[in-house]
MIPAVEX-488192 format. One line per 4 residues: for each residue x negated, y negated, z of N, C-alpha, C, CB. Coordinates in pm, whole numbers, plus 50000, padded with zeros to 5 digits. Each point is the difference from the previous one (the first is absolute). Glycine has a CB too. Layout:
% MIPAVEX-488192
X,Y,Z,X,Y,Z,X,Y,Z,X,Y,Z; ...
% end
This chain:
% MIPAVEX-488192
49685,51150,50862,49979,50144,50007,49871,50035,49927,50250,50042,50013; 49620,49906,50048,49925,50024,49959,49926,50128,49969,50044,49813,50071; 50000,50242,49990,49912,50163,49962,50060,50101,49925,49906,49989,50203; 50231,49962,49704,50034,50053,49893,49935,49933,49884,50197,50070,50110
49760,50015,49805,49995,49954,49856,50008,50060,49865,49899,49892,50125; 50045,50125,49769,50044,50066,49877,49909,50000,49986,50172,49968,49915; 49803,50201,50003,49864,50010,49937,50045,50141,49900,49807,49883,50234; 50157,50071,49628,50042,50061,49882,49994,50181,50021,49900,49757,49854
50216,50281,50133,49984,50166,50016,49866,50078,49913,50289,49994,50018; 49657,50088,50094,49888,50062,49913,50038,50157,49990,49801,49819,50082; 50134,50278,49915,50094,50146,49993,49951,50057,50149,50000,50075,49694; 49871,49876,50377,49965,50012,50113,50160,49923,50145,49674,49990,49837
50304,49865,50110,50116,49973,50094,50166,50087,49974,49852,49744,50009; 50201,50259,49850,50088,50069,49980,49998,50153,50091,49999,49849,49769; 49909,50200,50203,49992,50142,50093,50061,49958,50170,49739,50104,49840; 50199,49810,50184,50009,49939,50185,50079,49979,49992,49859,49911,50090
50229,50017,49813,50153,49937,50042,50090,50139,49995,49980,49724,49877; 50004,50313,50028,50111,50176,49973,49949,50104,50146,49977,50025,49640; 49876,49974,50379,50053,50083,50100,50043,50015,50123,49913,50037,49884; 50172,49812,50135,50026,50019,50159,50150,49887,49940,49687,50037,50217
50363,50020,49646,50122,49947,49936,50116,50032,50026,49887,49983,49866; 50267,50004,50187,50112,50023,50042,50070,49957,49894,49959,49993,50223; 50144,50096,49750,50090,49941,49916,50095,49936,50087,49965,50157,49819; 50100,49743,50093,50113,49887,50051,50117,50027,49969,49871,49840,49982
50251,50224,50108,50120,50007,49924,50057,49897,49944,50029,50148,50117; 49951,49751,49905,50034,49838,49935,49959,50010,49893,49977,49857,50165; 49933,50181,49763,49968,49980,49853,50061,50161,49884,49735,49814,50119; 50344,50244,49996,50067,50119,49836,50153,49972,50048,49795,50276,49951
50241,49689,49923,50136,49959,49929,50096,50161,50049,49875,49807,49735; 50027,50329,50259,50130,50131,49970,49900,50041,50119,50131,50084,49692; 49964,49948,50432,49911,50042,50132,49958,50122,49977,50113,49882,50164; 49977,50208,49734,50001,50142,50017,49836,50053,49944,50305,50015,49959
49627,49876,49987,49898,50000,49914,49861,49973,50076,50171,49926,49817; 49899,50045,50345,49918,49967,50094,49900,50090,50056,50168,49871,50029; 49700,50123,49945,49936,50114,50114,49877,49914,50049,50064,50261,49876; 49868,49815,50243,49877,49937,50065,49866,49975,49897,50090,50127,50227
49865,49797,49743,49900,49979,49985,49842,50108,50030,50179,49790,50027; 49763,50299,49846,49881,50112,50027,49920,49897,49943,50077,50275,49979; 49799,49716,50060,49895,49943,49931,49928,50141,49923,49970,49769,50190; 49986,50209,49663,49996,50070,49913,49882,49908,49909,50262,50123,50041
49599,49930,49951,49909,49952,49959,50013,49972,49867,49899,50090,50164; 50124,49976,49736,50014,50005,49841,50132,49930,49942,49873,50228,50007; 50222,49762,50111,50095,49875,49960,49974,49887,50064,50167,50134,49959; 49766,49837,50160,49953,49858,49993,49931,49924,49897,49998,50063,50190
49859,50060,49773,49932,49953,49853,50088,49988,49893,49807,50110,50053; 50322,49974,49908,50069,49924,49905,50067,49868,50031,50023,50210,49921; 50017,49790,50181,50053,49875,50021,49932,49896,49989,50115,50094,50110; 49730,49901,49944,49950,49884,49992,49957,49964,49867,49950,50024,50219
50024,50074,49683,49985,50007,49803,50132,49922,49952,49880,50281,49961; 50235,49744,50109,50116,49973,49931,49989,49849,50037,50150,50238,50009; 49793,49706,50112,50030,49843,49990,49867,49921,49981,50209,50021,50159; 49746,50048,49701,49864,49924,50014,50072,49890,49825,49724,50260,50159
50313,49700,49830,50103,49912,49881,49917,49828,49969,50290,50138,50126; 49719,49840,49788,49950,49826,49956,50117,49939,50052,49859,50011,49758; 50311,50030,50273,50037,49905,50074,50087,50014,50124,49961,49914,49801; 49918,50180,50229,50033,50024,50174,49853,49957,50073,50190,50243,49974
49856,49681,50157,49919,50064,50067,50016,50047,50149,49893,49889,49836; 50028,50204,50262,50052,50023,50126,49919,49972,50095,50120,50145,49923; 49920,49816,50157,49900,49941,50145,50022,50111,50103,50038,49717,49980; 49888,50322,50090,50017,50027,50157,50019,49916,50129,49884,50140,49902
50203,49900,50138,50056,49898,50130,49876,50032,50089,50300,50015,49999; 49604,49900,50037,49881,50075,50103,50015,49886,50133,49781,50116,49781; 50210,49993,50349,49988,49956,50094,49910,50089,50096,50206,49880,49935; 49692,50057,50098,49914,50082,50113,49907,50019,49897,50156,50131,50189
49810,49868,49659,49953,50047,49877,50068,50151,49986,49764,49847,50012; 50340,50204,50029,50090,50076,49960,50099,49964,49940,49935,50089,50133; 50114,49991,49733,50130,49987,49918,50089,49983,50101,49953,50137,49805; 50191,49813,50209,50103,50045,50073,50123,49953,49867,49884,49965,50307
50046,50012,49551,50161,49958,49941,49913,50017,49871,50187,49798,50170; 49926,50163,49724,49962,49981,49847,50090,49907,49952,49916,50224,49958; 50048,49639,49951,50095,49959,49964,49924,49970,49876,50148,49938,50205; 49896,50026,49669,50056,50027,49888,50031,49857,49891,50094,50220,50155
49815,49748,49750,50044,49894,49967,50028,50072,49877,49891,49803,50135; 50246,50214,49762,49984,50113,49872,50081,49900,49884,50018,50290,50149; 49976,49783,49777,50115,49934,49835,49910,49883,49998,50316,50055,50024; 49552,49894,50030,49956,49859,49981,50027,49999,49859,49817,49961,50184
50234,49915,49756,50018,49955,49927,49929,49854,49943,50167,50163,50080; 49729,49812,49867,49924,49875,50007,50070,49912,49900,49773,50107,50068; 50310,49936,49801,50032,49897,49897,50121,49943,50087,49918,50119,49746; 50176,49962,50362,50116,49909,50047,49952,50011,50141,50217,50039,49827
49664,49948,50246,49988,49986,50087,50022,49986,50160,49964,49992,49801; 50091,50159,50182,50079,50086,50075,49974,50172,50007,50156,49799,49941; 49864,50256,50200,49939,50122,50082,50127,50052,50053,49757,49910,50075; 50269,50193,49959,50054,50078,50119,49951,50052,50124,50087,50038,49839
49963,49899,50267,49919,50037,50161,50012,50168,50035,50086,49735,50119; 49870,50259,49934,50022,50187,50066,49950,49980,50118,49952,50172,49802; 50068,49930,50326,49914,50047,50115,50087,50086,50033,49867,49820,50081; 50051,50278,49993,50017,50116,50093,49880,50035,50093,50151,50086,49824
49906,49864,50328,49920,50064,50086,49968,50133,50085,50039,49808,49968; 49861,50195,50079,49941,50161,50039,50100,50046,50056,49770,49979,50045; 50304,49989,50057,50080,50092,50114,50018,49878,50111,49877,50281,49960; 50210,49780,50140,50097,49942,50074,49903,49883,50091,50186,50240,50000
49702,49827,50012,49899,49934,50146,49963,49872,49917,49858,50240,50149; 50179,49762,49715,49948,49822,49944,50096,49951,49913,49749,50031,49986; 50377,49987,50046,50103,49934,49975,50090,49887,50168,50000,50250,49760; 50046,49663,50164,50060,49924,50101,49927,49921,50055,50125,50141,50034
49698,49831,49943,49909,49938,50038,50013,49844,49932,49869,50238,50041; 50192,49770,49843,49960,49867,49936,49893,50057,49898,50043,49821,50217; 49835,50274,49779,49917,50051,49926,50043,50016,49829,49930,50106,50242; 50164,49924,49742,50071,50012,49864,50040,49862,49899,50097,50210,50138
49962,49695,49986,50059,49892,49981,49863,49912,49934,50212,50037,50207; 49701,49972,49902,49873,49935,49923,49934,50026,49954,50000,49928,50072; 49998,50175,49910,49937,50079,49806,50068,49953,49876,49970,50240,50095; 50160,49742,49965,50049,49951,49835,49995,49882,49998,50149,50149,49945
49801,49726,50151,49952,49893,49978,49923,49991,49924,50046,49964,50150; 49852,50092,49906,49859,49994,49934,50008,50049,49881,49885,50022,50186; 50171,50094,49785,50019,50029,49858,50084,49896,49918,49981,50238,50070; 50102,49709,49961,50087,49881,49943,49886,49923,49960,50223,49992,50147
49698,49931,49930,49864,49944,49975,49914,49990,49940,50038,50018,50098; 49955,50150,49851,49895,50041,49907,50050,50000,49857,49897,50138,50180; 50221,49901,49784,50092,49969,49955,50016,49883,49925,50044,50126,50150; 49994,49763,49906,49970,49878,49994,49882,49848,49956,50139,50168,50123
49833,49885,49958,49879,49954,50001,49836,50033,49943,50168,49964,50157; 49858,50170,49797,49899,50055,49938,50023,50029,49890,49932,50059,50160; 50166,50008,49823,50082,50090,49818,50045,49891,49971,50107,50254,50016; 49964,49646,50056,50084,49843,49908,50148,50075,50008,49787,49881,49763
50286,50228,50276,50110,50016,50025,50122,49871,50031,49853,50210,50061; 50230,49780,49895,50125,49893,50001,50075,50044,50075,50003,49927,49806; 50029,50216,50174,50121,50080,50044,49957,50133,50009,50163,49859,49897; 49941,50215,50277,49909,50114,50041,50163,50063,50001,49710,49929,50163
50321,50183,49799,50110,50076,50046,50004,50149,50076,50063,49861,49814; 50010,50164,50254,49999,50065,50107,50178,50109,49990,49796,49757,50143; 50160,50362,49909,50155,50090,49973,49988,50055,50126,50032,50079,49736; 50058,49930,50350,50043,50083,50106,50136,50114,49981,49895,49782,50126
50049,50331,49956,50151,50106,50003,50093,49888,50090,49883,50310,50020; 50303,49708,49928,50092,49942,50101,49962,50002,50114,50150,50047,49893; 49833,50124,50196,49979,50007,50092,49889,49954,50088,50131,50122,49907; 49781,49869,50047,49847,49938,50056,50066,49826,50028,49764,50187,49810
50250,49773,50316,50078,49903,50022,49829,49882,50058,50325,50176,50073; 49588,49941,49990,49888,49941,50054,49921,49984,49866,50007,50104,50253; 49978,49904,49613,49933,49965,49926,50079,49884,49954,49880,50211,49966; 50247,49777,49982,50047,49867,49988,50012,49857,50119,50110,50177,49839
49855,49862,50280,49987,49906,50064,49860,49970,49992,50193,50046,50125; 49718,50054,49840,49852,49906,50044,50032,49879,49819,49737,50281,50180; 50285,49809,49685,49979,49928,49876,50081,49871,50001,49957,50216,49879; 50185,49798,50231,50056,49862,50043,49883,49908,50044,50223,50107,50081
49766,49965,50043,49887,49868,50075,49840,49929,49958,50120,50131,50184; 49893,49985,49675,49882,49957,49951,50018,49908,49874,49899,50210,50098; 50238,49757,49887,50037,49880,49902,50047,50061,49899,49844,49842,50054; 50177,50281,49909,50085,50047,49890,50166,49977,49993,49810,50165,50005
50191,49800,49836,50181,50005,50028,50078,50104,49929,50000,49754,50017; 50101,50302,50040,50062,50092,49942,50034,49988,49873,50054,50037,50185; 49935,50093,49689,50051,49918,49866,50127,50093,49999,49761,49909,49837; 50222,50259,50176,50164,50059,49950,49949,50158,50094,50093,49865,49658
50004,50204,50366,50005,50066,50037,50065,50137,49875,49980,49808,50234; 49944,50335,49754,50073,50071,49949,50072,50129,50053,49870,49886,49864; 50126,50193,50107,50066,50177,50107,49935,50012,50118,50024,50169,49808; 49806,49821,50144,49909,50029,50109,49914,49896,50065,50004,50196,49893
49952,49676,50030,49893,49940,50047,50091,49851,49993,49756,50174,49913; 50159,49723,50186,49974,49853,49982,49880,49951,49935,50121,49989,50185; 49920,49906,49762,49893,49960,49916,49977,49844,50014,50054,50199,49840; 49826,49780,50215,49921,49883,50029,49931,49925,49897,49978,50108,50187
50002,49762,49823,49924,49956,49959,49914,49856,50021,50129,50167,49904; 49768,49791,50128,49914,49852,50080,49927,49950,49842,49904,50105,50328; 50138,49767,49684,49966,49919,49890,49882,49864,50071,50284,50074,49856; 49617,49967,50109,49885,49888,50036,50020,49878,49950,49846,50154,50003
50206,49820,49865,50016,49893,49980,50071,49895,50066,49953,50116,49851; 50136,49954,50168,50097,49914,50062,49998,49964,50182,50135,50110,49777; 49745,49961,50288,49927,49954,50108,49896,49875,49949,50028,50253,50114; 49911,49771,49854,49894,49901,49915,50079,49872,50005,49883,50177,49819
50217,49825,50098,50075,49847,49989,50006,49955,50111,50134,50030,49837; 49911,50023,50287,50008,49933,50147,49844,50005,50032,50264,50090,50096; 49700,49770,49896,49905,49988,50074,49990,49926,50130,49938,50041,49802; 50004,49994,50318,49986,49939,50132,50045,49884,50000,49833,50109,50049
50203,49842,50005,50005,49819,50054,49869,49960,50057,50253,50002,50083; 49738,49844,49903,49878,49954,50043,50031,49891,50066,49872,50085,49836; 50136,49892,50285,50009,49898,50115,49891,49929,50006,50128,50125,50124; 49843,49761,49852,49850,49962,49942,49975,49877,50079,50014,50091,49743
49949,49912,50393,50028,49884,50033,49812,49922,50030,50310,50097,50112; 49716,49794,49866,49887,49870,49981,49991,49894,50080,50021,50037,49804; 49848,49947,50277,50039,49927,50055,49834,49957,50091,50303,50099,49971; 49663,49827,50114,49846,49942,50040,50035,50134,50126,49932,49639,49938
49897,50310,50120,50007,50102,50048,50088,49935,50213,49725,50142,49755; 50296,49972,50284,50043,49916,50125,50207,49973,49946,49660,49830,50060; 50366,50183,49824,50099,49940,49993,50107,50117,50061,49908,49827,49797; 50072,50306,50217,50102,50091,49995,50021,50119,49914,50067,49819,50071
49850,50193,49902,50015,50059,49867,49995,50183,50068,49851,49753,49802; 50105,50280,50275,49982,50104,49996,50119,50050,50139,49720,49971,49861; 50293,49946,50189,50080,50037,50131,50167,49995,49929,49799,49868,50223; 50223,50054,49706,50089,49999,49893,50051,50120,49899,49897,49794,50032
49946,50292,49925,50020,50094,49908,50064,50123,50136,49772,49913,49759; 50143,50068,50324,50063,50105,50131,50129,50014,50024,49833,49947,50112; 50232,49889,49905,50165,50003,50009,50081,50065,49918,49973,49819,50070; 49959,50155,49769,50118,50053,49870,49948,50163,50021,50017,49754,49766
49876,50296,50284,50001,50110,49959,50088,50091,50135,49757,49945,49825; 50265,49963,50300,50066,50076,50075,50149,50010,49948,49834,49942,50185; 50197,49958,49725,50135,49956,50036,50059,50010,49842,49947,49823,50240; 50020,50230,49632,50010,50041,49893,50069,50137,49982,49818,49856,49976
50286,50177,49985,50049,50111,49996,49913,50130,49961,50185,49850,49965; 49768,50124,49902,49902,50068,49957,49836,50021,50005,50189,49962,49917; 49757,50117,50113,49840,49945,50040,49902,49916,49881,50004,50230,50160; 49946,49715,49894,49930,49895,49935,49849,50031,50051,50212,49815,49990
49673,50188,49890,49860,50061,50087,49954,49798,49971,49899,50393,49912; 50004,49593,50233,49944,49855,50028,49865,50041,49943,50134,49896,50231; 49853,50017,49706,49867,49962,49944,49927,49893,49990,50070,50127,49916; 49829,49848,50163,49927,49866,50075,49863,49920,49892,50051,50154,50282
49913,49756,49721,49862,49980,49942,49926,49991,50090,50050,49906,49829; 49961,50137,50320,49961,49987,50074,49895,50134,50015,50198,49829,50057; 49887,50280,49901,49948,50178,49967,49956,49981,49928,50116,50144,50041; 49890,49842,49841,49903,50024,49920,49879,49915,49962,50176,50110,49947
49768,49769,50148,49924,49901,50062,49911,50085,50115,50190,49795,49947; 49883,50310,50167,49897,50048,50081,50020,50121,49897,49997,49893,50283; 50013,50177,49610,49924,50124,49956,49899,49934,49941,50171,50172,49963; 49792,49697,50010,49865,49983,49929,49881,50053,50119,50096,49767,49828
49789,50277,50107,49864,50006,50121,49976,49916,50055,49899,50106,49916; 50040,49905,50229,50005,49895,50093,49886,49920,49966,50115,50125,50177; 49796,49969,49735,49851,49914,49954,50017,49959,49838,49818,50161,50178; 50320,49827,49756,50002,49976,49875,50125,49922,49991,49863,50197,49925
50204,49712,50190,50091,49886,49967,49956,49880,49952,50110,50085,50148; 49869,49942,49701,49982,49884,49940,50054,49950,49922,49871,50039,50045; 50129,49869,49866,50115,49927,49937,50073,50089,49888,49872,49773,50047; 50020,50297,49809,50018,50087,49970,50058,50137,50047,49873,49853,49926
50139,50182,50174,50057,50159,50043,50125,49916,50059,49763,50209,50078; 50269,49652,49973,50148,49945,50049,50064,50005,49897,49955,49854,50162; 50022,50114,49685,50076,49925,49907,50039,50194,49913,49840,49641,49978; 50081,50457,50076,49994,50156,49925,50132,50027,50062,49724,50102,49983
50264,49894,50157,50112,50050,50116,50083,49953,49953,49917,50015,50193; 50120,49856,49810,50111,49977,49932,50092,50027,49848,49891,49885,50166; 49983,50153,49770,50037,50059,49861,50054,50130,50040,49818,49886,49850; 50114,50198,50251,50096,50137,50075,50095,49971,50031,49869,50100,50087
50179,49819,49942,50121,49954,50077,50164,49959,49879,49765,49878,50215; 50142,50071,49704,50093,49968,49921,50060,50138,49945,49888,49768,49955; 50024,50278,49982,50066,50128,49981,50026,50128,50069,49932,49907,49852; 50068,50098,50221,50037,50090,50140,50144,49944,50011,49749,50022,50148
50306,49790,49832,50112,50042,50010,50074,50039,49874,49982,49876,50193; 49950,50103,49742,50046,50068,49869,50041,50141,49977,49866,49847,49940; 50027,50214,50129,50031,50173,49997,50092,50018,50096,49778,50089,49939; 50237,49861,50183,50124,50022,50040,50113,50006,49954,49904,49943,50104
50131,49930,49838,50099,49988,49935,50039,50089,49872,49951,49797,50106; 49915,50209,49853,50033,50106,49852,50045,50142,50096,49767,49899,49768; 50231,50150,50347,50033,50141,50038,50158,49980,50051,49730,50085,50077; 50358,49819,49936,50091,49982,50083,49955,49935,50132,50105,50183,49883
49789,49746,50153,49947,49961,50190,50035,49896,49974,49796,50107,50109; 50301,49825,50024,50039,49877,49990,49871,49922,50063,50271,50057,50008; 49664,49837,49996,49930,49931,50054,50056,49878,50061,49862,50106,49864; 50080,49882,50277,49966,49860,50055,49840,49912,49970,50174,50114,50191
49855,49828,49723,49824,49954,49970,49985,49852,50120,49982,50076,49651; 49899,49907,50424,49938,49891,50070,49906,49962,49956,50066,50051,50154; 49965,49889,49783,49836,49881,49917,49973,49900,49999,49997,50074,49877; 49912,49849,50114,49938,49846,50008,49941,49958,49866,49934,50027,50249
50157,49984,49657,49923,49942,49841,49978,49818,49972,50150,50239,49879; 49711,49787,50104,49929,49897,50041,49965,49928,49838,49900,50129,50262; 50102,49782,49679,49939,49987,49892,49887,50000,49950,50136,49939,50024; 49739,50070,50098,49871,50027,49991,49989,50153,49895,49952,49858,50270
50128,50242,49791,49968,50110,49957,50078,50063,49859,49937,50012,50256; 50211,49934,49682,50039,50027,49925,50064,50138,49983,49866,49826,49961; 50197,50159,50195,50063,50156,50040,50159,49967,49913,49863,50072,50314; 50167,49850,49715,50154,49936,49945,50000,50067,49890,50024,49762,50077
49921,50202,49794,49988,50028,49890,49979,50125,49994,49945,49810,49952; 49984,50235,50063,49939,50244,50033,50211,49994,50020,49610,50101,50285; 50389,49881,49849,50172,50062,50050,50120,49943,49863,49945,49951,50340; 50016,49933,49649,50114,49976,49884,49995,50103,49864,49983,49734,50076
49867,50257,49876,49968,50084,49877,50075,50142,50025,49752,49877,49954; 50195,50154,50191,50061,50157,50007,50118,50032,50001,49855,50035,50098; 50245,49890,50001,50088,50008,50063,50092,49889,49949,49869,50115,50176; 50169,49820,49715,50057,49940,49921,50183,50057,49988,49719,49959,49892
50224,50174,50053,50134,50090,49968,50077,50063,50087,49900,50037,49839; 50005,49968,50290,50071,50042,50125,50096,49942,50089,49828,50080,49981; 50219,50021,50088,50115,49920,50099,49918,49921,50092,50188,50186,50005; 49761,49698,50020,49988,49933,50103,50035,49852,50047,49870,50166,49962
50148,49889,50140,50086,49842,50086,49834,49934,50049,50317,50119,50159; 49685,49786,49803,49875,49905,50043,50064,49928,50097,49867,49971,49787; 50084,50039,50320,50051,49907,50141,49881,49915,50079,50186,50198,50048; 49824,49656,49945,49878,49905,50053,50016,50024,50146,49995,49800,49814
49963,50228,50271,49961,50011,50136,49934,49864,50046,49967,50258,49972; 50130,49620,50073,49964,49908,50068,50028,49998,50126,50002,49913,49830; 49885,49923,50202,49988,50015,50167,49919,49877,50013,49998,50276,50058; 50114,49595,49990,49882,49875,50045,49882,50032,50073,50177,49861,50022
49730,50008,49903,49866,49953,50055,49945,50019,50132,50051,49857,49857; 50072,50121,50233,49952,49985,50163,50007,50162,50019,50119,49730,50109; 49995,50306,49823,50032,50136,50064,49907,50090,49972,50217,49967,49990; 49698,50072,49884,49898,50017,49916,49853,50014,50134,50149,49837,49739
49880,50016,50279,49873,50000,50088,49988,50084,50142,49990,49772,49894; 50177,50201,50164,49997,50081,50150,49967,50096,49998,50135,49926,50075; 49953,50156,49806,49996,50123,49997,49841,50101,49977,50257,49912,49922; 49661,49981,50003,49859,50037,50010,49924,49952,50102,50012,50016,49793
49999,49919,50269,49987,49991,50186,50051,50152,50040,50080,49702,50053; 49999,50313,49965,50051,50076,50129,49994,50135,49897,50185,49810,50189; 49763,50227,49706,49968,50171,49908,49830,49993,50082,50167,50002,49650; 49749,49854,50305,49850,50024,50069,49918,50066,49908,50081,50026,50226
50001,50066,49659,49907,50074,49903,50014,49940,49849,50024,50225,50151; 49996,49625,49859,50005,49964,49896,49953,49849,49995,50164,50183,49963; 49734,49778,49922,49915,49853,50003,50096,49884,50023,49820,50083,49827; 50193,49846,50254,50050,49844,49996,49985,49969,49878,49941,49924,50209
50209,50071,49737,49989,49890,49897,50016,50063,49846,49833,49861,50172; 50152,50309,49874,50004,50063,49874,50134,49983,49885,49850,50159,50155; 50244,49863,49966,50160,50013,49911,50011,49817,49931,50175,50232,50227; 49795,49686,49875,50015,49874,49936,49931,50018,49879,50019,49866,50198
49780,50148,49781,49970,49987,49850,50099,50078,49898,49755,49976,50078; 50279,50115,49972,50057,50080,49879,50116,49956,49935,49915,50175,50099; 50168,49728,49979,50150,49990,49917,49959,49898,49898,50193,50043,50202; 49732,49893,49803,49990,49944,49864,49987,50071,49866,49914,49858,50137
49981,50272,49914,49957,50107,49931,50050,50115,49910,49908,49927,50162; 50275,50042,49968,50081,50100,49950,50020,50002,49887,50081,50005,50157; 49930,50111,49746,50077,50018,49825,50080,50128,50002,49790,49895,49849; 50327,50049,50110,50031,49871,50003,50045,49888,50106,50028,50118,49824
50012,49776,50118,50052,49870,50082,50135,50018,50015,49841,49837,49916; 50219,50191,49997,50162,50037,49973,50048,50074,49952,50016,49870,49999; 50072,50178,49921,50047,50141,49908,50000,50092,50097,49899,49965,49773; 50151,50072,50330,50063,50118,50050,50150,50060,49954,49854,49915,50180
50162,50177,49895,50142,50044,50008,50062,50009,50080,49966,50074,49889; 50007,49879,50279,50031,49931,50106,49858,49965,50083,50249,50119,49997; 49782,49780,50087,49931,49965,50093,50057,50007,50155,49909,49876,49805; 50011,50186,50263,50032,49993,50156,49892,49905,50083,50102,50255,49983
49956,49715,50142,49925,49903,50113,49974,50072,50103,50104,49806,49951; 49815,50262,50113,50004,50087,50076,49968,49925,50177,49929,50182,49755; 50075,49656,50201,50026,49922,50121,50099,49976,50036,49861,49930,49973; 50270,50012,49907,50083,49962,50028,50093,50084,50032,49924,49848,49905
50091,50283,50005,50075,50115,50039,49942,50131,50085,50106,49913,49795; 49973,50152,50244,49951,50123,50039,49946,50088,49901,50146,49975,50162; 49787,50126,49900,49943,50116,49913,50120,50110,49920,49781,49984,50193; 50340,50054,49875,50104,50048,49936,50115,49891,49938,49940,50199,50159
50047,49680,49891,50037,49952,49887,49933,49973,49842,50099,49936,50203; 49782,50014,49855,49882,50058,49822,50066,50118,49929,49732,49967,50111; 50228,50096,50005,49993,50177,49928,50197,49998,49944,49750,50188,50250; 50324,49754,49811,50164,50042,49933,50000,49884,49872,50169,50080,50270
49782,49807,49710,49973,49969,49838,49946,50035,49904,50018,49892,50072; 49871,50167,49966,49931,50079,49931,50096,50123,49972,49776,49906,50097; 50243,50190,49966,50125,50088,49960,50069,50003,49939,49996,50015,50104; 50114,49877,49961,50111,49949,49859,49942,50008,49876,50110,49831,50124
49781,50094,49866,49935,50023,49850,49972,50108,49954,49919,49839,50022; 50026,50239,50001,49929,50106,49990,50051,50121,49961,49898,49893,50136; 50264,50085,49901,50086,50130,49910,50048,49938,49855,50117,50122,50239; 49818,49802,49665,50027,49947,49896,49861,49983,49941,50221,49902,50079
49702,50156,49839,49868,50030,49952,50086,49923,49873,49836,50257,50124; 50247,49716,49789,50039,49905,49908,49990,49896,50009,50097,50103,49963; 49916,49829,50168,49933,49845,50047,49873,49972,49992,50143,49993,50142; 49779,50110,49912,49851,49975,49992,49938,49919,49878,49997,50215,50123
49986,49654,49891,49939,49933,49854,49895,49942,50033,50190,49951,49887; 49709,50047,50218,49905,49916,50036,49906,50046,49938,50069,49936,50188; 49877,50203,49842,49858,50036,49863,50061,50035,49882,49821,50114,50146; 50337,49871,49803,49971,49971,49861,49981,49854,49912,50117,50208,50037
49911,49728,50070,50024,49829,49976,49842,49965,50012,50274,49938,50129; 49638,50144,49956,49859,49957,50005,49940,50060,49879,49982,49986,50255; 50062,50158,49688,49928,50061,49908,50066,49899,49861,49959,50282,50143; 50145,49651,49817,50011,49937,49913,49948,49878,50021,50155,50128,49945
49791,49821,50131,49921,49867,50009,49861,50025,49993,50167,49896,50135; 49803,50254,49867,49831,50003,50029,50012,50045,49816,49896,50113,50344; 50152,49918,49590,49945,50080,49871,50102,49898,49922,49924,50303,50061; 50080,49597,49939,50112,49929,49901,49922,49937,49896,50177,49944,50177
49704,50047,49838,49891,49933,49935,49901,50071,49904,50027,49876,50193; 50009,50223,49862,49934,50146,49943,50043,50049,49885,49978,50067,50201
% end
């Protein structure tokens, strides 16, 4: 939803949002207290004085570069590192869009990721049934309910601890490796994003593939799957770690503590060769130099044959494994053999 975004209330946008503002019977607790919405110049300016605070702050929901919302990060709290959410949008024509829903993403975000927030809490009236379903679907959990309100609350930390899975599979080139990552990602309950060394090999310049900008890419690579993983993204990784380049070591250093299943992607000599016959876009002979090359030689956490078995049978061993991130011991068994000396 790209053409929503947030941009800090000024007293110019505040004016735009109030004057084409509806009140919401969903947000008053005593109806009798209910009336239409006047736009009134000298109480907008108080209003916007009243939320000018060190631990508030307010965004405008902008779409089209028009206000259509306000949401509300307040009570920030920096020593326990924790906020209260708010929003209220303009009127009926920008509700039900999703527009609201992803404002308080982004504000969650900012939140987060910018202030260092841990924990965001959130209050709804009983009756407002459509504000507790979006703070449901946006990962809040209920804490107590009192006369009038529910009361929410989303703990970052405890997202953080789940980090992505990493399907990490290794292997020459020609062996399978990528038609393989295709299978698990069709056939994985949960989505899994594929990530090739193959991509990030053609983003180098077509007039600057040289040895230096191969061995950089791959330093992107390593940590790209890293940031995935640090957000919750499960990964399928396809790579060819070669000992020339000392990619092994970058992925172990990084990715040590992480969930990953290291899986060798084999495939006899002859088969190696046909198969680069009949692709046509790949040198005679390449996948053969490389298995000597491979690093490692051994220490996985399974190995597949992608001659001897089928492609969904690969992909259903790999699986089995793969709902048990407590098994995974191959890059910690490599990271205690690479620093034992150290």
């Amino acid at each position: 939803m790209s053409e929503i975004y947030l941009q800090v209330m000024t007293k110019d946008l505040c004016h735009q949002f109030f004057k084409h503002f509806e009140n919401d019977p969903a947000i008053f607790a005593d109806m009798s207290r209910f009336t239409p919405y006047e736009y009134i110049q000298g109480q907008v300016d108080a209003y916007f004085e009243a939320q000018q605070s060190p631990t508030r702050i307010v965004f405008m929901v902008m779409k089209d570069d028009l206000p259509i919302g306000e949401v509300k990060l307040k009570s920030i709290d920096h020593a326990n590192k924790e906020c209260t959410l708010s929003i209220h949008m303009q009127n009926d024509s920008v509700k039900g869009k999703g527009y609201g829903t992803y404002a308080e993403t982004l504000a969650m975000r900012f939140a987060f990721d910018v202030l260092g927030m841990t924990t965001i809490n959130a209050d709804t009236l009983l009756k407002n049934t459509r504000s507790q379903h979006i703070l449901e679907k946006l990962g809040f959990r209920h804490t107590h309910t009192d006369t009038q309100f529910k009361y929410y609350r989303y703990e970052r930390h405890k997202e953080i601890a789940k980090k992505g899975n990493i399907i990490f599979l290794n292997g020459v080139s020609s062996s399978g490796k990528t038609t393989l990552a295709k299978k698990l990602q069709s056939l994985l309950p949960t989505p899994y994003f594929h990530l090739s060394c193959d991509t990030f090999y053609n983003i180098m310049p077509d007039n600057k593939q040289t040895m230096e900008n191969f061995v950089r890419a791959m330093t992107g690579m390593s940590h790209t799957i890293k940031a995935f993983s640090d957000v919750g993204i499960s990964v399928i990784v396809d790579h060819i770690l070669l000992k020339l380049y000392g990619t092994l070591e970058e992925c172990v250093m990084l990715l040590h503590d992480y969930p990953v299943l290291f899986v060798h992607v084999d495939c006899p000599i002859e088969e190696l060769r046909r198969r680069e016959k009949e692709r046509g876009d790949r040198e005679i002979g390449q996948a053969e130099g490389q298995l000597m090359e491979l690093n490692p030689q051994d220490t996985y956490d399974v190995t597949v044959d992608t001659y001897t078995l089928s492609l969904k049978e690969c992909a259903k061993i790999i699986m089995d494994r793969s709902d048990d991130p407590q098994s995974f011991n191959a890059f910690k068994t490599l990271y205690t053999l690479m620093t034992k000396d150290s």
